[in-house]
C-alpha positions in Angstrom: -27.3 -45.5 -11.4 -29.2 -43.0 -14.0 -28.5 -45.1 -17.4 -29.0 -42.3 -19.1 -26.4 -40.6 -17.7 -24.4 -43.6 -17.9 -24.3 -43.6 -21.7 -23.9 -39.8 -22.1 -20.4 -40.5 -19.5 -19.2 -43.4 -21.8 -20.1 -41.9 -25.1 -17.8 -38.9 -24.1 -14.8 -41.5 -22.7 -15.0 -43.2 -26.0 -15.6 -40.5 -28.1 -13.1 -37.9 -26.3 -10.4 -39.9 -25.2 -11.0 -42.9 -27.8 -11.3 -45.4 -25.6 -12.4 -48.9 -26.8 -15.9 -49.2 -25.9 -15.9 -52.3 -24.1 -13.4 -51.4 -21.5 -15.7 -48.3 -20.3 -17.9 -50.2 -17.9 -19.2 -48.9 -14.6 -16.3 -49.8 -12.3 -13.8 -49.1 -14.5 -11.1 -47.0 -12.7 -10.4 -44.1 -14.9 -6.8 -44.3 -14.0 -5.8 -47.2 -13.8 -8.3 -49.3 -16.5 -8.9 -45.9 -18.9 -5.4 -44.3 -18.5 -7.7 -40.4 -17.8 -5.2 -38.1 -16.3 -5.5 -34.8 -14.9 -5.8 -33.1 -17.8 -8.3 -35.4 -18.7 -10.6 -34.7 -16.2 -10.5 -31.4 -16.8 -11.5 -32.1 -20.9 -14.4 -34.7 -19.6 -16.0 -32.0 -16.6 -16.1 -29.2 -19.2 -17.1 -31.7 -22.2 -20.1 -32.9 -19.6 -20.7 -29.1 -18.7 -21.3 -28.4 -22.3 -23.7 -31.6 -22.6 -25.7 -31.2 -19.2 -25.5 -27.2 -18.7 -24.4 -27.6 -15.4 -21.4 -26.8 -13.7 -19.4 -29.6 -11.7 -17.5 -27.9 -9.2 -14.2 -29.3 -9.4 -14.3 -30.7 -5.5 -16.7 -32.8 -5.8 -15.0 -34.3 -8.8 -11.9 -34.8 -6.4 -13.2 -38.0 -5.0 -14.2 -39.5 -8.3 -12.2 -42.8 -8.8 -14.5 -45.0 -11.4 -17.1 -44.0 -14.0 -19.9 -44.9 -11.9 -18.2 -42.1 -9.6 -18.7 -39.8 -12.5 -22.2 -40.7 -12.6 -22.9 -40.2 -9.4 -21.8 -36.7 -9.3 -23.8 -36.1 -12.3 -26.7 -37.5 -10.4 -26.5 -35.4 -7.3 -26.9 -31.9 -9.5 
């Protein structure tokens, strides 16, 4: 996992959604652990759009499940 990447996804879960900092680890389920919903994920894919430049199509960000899923989309554009 990019750790770069990593921080940018957690600075944007704490910052965004004010989520308490040590609860955003790598396997934490945005669901269930980080209480993201769907309207969520559409905040965080534009929020990381506006960060990275690149577009996440919002397939791909179908599967995601945990923040390490989040960084491994961003790692495979």
């Amino acid at each position: 996992m990019c750790e770069a990447k990593y921080e940018m996804v957690r600075g944007v879960l704490v910052e965004e959604f004010e989520l308490d900092p040590e609860k955003v680890r790598p396997d934490a389920h945005l669901i269930d652990d980080l209480g993201i919903d769907s309207i969520d994920a559409v905040d965080l894919l534009v929020r990381l759009k506006e960060l990275t430049g690149k577009h996440v199509p919002p397939d791909r960000f179908r599967s995601v499940r945990s923040v390490a899923d989040v960084v491994a989309v961003l790692d495979t554009l």
